[in-house]
C-alpha positions in Angstrom: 150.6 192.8 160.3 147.0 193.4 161.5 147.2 196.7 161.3 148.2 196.6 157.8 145.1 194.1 156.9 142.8 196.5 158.6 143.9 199.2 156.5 144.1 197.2 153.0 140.1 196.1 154.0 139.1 199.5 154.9 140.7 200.7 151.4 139.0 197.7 149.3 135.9 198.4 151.7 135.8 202.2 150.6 136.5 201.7 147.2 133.4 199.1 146.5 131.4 201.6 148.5 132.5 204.5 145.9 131.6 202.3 143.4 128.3 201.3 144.3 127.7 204.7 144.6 128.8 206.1 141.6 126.7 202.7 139.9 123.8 203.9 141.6 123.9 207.7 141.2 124.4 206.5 137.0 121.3 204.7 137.4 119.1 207.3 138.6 120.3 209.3 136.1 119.3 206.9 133.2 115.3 207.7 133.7 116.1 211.4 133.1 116.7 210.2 129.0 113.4 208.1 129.1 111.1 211.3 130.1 112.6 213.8 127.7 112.3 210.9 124.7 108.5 210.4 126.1 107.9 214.5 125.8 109.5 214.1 122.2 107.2 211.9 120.6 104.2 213.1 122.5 104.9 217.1 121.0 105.7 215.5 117.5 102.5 213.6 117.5 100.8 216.3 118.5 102.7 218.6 116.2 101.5 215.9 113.3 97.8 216.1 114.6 97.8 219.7 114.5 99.2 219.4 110.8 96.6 216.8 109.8 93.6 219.1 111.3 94.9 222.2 109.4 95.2 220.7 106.0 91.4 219.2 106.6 90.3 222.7 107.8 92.3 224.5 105.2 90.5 222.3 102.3 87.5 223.6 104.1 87.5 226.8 103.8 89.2 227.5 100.6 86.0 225.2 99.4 83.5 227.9 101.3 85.5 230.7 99.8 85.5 230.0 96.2 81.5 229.6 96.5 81.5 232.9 97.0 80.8 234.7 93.8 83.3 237.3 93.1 85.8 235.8 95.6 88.0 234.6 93.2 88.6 239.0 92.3 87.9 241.1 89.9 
């Protein structure tokens, strides 16, 4: 009979120790998702920075262009 208890506590032993593996190997793998949403938003935001300075830039120069007398062609 103790045999048979040894082996139904190593078996209950191994399985919780599977488990808290598997628990903690699923938590490591949780702040992968975090660092690629971070890099998301930061290359949109910079993506809509980039945008905003174009379209103040572009305003810009197509003001300094049509000064120019004749730029608008023949």
């Amino acid at each position: 009979m103790n045999t048979l208890n040894a082996a139904a506590i190593r078996m209950a032993l191994a399985a919780q120790d599977r488990t808290q593996r598997l628990a903690a190997g699923l938590r490591e793998r949780g702040d992968r998702g975090s660092g690629v949403v971070e890099t998301i938003i930061i290359v949109a935001g910079f993506a809509g920075l980039a945008f905003a300075v174009y379209l103040a830039v572009s305003s810009k120069v197509h003001g300094w262009i049509n000064k120019i007398p004749g730029a608008t062609g023949p």
